[in-house]
C-alpha positions in Angstrom: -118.4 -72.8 1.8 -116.6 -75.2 4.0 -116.7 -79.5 3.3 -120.6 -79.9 1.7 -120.4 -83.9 3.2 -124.6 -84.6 2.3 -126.0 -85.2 -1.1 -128.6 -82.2 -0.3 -126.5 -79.3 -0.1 -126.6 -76.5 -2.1 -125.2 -72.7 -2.3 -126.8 -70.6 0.4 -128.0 -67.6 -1.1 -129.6 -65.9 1.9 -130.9 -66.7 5.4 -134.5 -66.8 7.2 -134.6 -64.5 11.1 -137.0 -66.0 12.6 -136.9 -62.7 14.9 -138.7 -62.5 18.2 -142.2 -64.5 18.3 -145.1 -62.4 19.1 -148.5 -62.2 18.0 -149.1 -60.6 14.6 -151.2 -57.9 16.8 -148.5 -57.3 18.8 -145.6 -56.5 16.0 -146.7 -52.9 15.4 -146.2 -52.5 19.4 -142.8 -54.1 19.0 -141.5 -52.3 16.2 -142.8 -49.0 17.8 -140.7 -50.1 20.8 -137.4 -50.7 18.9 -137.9 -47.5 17.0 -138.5 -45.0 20.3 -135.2 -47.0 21.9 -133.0 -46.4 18.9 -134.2 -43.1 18.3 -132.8 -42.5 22.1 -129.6 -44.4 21.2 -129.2 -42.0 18.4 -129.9 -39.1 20.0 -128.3 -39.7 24.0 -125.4 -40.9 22.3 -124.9 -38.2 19.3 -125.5 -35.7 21.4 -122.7 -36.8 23.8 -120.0 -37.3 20.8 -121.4 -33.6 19.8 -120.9 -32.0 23.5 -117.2 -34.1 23.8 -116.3 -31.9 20.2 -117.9 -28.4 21.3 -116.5 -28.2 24.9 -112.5 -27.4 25.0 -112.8 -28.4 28.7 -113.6 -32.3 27.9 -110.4 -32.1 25.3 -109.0 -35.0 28.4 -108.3 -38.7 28.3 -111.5 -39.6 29.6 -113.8 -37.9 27.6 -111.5 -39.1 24.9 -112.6 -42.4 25.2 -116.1 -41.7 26.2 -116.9 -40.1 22.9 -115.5 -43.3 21.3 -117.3 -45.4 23.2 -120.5 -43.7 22.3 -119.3 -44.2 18.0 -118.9 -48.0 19.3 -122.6 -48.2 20.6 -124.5 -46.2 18.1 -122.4 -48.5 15.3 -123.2 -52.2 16.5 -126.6 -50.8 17.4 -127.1 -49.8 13.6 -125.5 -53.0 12.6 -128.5 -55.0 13.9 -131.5 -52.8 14.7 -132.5 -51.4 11.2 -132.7 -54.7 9.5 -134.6 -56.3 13.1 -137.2 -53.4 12.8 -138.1 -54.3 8.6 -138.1 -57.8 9.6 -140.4 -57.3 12.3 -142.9 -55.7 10.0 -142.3 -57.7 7.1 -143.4 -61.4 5.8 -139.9 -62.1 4.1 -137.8 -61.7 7.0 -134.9 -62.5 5.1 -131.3 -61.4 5.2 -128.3 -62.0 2.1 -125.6 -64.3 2.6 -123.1 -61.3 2.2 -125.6 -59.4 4.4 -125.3 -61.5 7.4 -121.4 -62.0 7.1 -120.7 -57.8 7.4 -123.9 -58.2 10.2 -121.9 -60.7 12.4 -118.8 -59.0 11.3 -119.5 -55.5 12.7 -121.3 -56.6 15.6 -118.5 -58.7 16.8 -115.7 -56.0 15.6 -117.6 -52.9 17.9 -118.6 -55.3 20.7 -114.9 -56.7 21.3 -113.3 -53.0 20.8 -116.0 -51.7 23.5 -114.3 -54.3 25.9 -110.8 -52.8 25.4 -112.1 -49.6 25.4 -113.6 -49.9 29.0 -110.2 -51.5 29.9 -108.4 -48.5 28.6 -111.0 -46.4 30.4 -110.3 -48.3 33.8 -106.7 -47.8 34.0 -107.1 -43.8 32.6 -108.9 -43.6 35.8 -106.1 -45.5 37.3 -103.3 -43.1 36.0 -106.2 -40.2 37.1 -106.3 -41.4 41.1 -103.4 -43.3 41.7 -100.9 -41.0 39.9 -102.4 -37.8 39.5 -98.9 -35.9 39.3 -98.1 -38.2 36.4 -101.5 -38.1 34.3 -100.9 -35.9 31.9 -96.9 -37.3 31.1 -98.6 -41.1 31.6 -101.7 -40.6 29.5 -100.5 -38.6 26.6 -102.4 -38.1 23.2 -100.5 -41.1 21.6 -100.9 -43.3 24.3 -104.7 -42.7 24.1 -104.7 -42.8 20.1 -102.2 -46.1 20.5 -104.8 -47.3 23.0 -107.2 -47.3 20.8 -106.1 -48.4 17.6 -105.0 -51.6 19.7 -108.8 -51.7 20.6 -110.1 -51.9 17.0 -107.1 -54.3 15.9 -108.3 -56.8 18.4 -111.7 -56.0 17.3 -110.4 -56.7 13.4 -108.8 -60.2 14.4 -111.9 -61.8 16.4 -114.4 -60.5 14.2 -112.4 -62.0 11.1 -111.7 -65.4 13.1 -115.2 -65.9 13.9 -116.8 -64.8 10.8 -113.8 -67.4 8.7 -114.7 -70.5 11.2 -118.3 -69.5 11.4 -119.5 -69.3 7.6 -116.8 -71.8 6.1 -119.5 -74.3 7.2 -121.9 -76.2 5.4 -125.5 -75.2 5.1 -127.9 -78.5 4.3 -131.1 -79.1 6.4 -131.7 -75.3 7.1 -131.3 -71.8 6.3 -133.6 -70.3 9.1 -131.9 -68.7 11.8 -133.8 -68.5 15.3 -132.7 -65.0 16.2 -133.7 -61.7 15.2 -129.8 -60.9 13.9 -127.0 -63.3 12.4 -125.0 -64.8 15.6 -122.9 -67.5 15.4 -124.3 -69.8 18.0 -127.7 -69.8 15.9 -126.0 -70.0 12.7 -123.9 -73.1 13.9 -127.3 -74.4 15.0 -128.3 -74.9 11.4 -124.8 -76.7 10.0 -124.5 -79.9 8.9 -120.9 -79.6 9.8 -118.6 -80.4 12.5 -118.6 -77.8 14.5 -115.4 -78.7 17.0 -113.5 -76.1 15.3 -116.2 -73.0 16.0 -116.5 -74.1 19.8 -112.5 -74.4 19.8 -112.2 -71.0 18.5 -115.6 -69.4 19.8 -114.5 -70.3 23.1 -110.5 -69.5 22.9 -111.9 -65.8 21.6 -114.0 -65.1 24.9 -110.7 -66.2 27.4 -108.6 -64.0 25.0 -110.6 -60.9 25.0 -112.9 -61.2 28.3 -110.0 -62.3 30.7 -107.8 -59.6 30.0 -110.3 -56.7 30.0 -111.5 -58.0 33.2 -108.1 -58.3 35.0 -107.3 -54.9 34.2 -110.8 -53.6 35.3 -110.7 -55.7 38.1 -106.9 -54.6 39.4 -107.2 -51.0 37.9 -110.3 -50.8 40.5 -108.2 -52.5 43.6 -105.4 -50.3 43.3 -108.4 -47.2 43.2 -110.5 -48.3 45.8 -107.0 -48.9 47.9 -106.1 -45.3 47.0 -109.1 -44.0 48.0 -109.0 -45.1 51.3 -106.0 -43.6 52.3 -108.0 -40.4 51.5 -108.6 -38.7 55.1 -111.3 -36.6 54.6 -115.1 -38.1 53.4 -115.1 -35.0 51.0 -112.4 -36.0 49.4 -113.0 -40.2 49.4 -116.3 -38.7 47.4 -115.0 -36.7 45.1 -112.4 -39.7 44.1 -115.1 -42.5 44.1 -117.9 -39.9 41.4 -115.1 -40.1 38.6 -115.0 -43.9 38.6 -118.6 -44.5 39.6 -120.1 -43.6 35.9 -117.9 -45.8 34.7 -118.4 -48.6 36.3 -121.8 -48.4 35.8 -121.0 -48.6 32.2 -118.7 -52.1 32.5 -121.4 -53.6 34.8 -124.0 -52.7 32.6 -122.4 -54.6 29.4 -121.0 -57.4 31.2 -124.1 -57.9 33.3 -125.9 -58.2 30.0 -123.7 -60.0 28.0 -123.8 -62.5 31.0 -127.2 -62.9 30.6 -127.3 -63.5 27.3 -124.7 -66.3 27.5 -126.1 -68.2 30.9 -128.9 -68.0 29.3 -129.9 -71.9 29.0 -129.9 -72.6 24.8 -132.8 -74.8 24.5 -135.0 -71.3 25.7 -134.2 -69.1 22.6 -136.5 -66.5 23.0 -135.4 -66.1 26.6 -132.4 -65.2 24.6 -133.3 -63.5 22.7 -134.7 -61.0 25.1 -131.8 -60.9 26.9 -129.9 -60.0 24.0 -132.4 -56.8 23.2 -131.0 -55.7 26.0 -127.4 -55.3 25.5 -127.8 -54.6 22.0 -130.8 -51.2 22.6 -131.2 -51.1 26.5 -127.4 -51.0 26.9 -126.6 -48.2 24.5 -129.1 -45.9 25.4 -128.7 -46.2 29.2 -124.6 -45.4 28.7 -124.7 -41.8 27.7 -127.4 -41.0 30.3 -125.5 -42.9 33.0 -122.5 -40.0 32.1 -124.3 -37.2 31.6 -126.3 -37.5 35.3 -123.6 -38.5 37.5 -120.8 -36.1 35.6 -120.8 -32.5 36.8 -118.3 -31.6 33.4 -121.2 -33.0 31.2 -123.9 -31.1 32.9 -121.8 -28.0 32.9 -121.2 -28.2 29.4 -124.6 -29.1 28.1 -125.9 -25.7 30.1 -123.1 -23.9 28.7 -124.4 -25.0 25.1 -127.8 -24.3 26.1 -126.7 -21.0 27.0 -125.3 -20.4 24.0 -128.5 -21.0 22.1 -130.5 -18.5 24.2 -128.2 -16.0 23.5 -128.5 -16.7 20.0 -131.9 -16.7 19.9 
């Protein structure tokens, strides 16, 4: 496990999460919160991968994605929230060693392929506004598949990278993490190693995989917003601007959030650690219902199933 330099170190077993501090009165509260939010990430987001499948009409590139994007959130969401909620209840909020590598392991996989995905996502709308003659030749079904197999393999290498740097450390003085899931900024907290190397690569991971999802949000969205203009009628400016409007509700959602979490100031760890509760439940259950309200193909399919079942019944 990394160069054991102090006389007291010994193989890490397992770890301590500490969790969010509250008053013993108030856990049942707590845990009844988590459960009601990831029941609703469950079911918002389920239901949308279910009405993506049912509906030929949302057989597109957008929808495509979408219906990933909601596997990506229900799957880091499970990663952490089950094993929060029995800690939260229990007095032996502990987690394996093995445990917390596949925890940080799948939560930094799905969290760096939902950044590519929304990248893919901005410059499908792109292709969509900008090039509407070409969509269907520019965003074929191997381009979209190709798309996002890239998204998972970048996923595979910064979740392996971080995980290898992260728990080749050595574990003496400690083995209780302040956080309510396994993070690497917590964990590196309680090394007795030199962590150079983890900054190094923590910080060379967030330039490789933020910058370039941003740049091609960020110039997917002036070449749209330039397009648009051009568009004479108001009518027509509106009906351009609803098909991106959803999702960029979605990429300032996460990256508002994610923000948060990391300008958060470190020596306030439960300010933190709230902030983190809301990227990890707030931001996967708003995401299906910021598609569903403000997406008239959504709406028109979920009354279409609904009219279905009152016909069958």
């Amino acid at each position: 496990m990394g160069d054991k330099r102090g006389g007291n170190c010994s193989e890490v077993t397992d770890f301590i999460l500490v969790g969010i501090r509250v008053q013993p009165e108030f856990r049942s509260l707590l845990f009844l919160l988590f459960l009601v939010i990831y029941g609703m990430v469950l079911l918002g987001n389920l239901s949308m991968i279910g009405i993506i499948v049912s509906d030929p009409r949302l057989n597109t590139p957008m929808y495509f994605f979408l219906g990933n994007l909601s596997v990506i959130d229900v799957s880091y969401c499970t990663a952490i929230v089950p094993k929060a909620m029995i800690n939260i209840l229990s007095q032996k909020k502990t987690i394996s060693f093995a445990g917390c590598i596949a925890q940080m392991f799948l939560y930094a996989l799905f969290m760096v392929t939902e950044a590519f995905v929304l990248a893919a996502m901005a410059y499908d709308r792109f292709i969509a506004i900008c090039n509407p003659l070409l969509y269907t030749v520019r965003m074929s079904r191997s381009l979209c598949i190709q798309l996002l197999a890239g998204s998972y393999l970048c996923g595979w290498v910064s979740a392996i990278l971080q995980n290898t740097v992260t728990f080749s450390m050595s574990f003496c003085a400690s083995r209780v993490i302040d956080h309510f899931y396994c993070d690497s900024n917590p964990i590196e907290k309680i090394s007795c190693s030199n962590i150079f190397m983890n900054k190094m690569v923590s910080l060379s991971l967030a330039v490789i995989v933020i910058l370039p999802t941003i740049v091609v949000i960020v110039v997917s969205y002036m070449y749209i917003v330039s397009a648009v203009l051009k568009i004479r009628s108001s009518e027509g400016r509106k009906k351009a601007f609803s098909t991106c409007s959803s999702h960029l509700g979605v990429v300032s959602l996460l990256y508002g959030t994610v923000s948060f979490v990391y300008l958060t100031p470190p020596n306030n760890p439960e300010l933190r650690k709230v902030a983190s509760v809301c990227y990890i439940l707030f931001t996967p259950m708003l995401n299906p219902l910021i598609y569903s309200l403000r997406n008239k193909d959504v709406k028109n399919a979920v009354k279409k199933i609904l009219w279905k079942k009152n016909v069958l019944l």
